[in-house]
C-alpha positions as CSV (number, residue, x, y, z in Angstrom):
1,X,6.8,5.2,-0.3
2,X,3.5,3.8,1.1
3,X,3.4,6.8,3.7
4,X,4.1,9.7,1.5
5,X,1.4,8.4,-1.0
6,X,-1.4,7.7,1.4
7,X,-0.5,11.0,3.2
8,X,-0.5,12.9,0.4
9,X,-3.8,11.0,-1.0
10,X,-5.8,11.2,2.4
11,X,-4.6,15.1,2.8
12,X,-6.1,15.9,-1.2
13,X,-9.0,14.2,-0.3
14,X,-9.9,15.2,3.1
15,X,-9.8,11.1,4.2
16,X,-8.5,9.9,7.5
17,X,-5.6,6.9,8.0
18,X,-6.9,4.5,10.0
19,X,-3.4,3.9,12.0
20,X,-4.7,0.8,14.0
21,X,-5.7,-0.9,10.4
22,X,-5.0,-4.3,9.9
23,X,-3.6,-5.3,6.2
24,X,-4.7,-8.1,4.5
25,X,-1.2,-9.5,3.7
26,X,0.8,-12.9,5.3
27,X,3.6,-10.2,6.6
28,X,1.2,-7.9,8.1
29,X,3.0,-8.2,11.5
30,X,6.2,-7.2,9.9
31,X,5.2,-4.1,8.7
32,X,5.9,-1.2,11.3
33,X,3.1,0.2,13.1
34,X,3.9,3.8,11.6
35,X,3.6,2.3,8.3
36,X,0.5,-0.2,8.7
37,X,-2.0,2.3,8.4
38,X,-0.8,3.8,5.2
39,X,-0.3,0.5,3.4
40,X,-4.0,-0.9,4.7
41,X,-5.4,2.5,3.1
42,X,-3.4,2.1,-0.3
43,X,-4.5,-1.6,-0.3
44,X,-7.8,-0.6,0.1
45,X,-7.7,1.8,-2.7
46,X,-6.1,-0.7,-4.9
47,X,-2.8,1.0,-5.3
48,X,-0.6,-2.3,-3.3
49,X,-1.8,-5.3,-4.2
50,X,1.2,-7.6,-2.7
51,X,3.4,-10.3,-4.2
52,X,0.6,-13.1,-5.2
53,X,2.4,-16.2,-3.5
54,X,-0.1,-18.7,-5.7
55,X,-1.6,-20.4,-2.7
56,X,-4.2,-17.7,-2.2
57,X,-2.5,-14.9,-0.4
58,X,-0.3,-11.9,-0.9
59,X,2.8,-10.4,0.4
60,X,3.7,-6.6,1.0
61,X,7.3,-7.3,1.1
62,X,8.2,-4.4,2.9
63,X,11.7,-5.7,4.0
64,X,12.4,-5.8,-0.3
65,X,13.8,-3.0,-2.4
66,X,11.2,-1.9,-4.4
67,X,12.4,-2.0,-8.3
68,X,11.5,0.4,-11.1
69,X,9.2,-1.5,-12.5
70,X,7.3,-1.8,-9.3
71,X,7.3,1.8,-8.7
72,X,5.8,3.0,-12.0
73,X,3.2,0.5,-11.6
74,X,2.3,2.4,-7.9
75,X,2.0,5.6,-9.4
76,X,0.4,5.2,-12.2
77,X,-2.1,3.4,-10.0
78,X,-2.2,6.4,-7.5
79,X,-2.2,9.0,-10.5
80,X,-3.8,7.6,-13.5
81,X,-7.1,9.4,-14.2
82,X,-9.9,7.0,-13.1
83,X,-12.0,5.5,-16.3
């Protein structure tokens, strides 16, 4: 999901993925290099936010299913008209 989004976002806006980004998530290492630089981007644009863990950092979770819920609150973050 993370790589369709940021591709489709960086494509409609003329942006570049920075593939060697670092996230700022616990798991960062577990997400695959093909994948890191999309999630870093949609971090960045405040689309992921990660699983608070309530000690201070956040988890992307990539090795979860993602649930409905979850995935109606990523697009209406990466569609919703901007207020």
């Amino acid at each position: 999901m993370a790589t369709i989004l940021a591709r489709q976002l960086t494509q409609s806006s003329g942006e570049k993925l920075d593939e060697a980004a670092v996230t700022p998530f616990i798991d960062d290492k577990s997400i695959p290099g093909w994948a890191r630089g999309p999630v870093a981007y949609l971090n960045k644009k405040g689309v992921f936010k990660g699983f608070d863990l309530k000690d201070g950092t956040f988890k992307f979770g990539g090795d979860q299913n993602i649930i409905n819920i979850d995935a109606a609150i990523v697009l209406h973050r990466t569609f919703a008209p901007k207020k």
